[in-house]
C-alpha positions in Angstrom: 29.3 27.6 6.5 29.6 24.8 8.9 26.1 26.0 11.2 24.6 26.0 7.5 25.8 22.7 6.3 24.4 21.2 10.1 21.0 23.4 9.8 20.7 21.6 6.3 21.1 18.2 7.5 18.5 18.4 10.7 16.1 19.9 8.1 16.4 16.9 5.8 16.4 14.5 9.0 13.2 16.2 9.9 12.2 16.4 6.6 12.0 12.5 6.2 11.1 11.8 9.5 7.7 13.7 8.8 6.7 11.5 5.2 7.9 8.2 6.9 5.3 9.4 10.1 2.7 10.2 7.3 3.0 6.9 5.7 3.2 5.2 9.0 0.6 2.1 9.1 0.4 -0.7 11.0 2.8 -3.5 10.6 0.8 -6.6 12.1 -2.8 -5.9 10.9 -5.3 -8.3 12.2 -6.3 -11.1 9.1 -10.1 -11.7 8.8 -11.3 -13.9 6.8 -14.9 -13.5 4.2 -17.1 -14.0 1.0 -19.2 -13.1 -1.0 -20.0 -11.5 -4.3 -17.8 -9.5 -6.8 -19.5 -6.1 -7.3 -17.1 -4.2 -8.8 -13.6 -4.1 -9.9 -10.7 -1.6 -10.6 -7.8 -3.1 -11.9 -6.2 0.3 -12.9 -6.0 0.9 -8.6 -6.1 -2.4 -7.3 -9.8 -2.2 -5.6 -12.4 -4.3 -5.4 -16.1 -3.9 -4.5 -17.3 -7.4 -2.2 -21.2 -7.1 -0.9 -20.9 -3.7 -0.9 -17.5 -3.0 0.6 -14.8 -1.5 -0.8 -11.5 -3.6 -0.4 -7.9 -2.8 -1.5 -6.2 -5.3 -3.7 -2.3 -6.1 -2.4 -0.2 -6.3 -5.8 0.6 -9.5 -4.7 -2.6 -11.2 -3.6 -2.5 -14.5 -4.2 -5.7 -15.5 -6.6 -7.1 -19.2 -7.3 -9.9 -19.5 -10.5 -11.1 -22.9 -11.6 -8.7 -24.3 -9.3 -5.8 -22.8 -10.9 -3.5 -20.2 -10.7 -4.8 -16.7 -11.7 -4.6 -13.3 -11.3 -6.7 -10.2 -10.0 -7.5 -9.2 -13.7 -8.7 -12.5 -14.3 -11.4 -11.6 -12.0 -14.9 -10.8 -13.3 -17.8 -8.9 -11.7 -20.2 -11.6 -10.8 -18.1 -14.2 -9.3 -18.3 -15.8 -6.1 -15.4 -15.6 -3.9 -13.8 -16.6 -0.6 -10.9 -14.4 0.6 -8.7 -12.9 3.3 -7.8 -9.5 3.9 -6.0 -7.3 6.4 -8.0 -4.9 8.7 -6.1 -2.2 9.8 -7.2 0.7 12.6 -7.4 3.3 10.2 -10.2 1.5 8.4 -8.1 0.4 5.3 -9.5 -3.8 4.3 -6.5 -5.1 1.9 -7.1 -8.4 0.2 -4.5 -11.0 0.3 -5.9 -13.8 -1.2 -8.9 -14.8 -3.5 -10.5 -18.2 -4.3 -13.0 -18.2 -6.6 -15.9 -20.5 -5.4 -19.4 -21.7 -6.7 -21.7 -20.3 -4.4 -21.5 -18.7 -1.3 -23.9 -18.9 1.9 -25.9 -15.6 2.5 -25.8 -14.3 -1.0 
């Protein structure tokens, strides 16, 4: 019973060991900074579609419209926006904060 009850706690170790490992990303992505046009939105996953790049949304990005506090489904397709975002190795771009501006150079 006792070789059981250990063989049962190594395979739950294990176990979580491996989805934590899955999981795993970085923890001190880079920060870039951009702009440009919205081109698409998904509120229902967080994602966001900038000049043709697909971007995930953090839950808690911190948005700016008219000057004001707002939030990411306050966001319309069409706006102009300057933002920041993580850039991790794995390819993943996660917003972290949106301002809505006028215009945009480039675009």
């Amino acid at each position: 019973m006792f070789l059981f009850k250990h063989a049962l706690q190594l395979a739950v170790l294990f176990l979580l060991l491996g989805v934590s490992a899955v999981n795993a990303q970085e923890f001190l992505a880079p920060e870039a900074e951009s702009s440009g046009e919205i081109q698409g939105l998904d509120f229902g996953t967080y994602r966001a579609v900038v000049n043709g790049t697909d971007y995930d949304v953090s839950p808690t990005c911190q948005v700016q419209i008219n000057g004001t506090f707002g939030a990411f489904t306050m966001l319309e397709e069409g706006m102009f926006i300057e933002f920041t975002f993580l850039h991790y190795a794995d390819g993943a771009r996660v917003i972290n904060s949106i301002v809505e501006v006028d215009s945009v150079e480039g675009v």
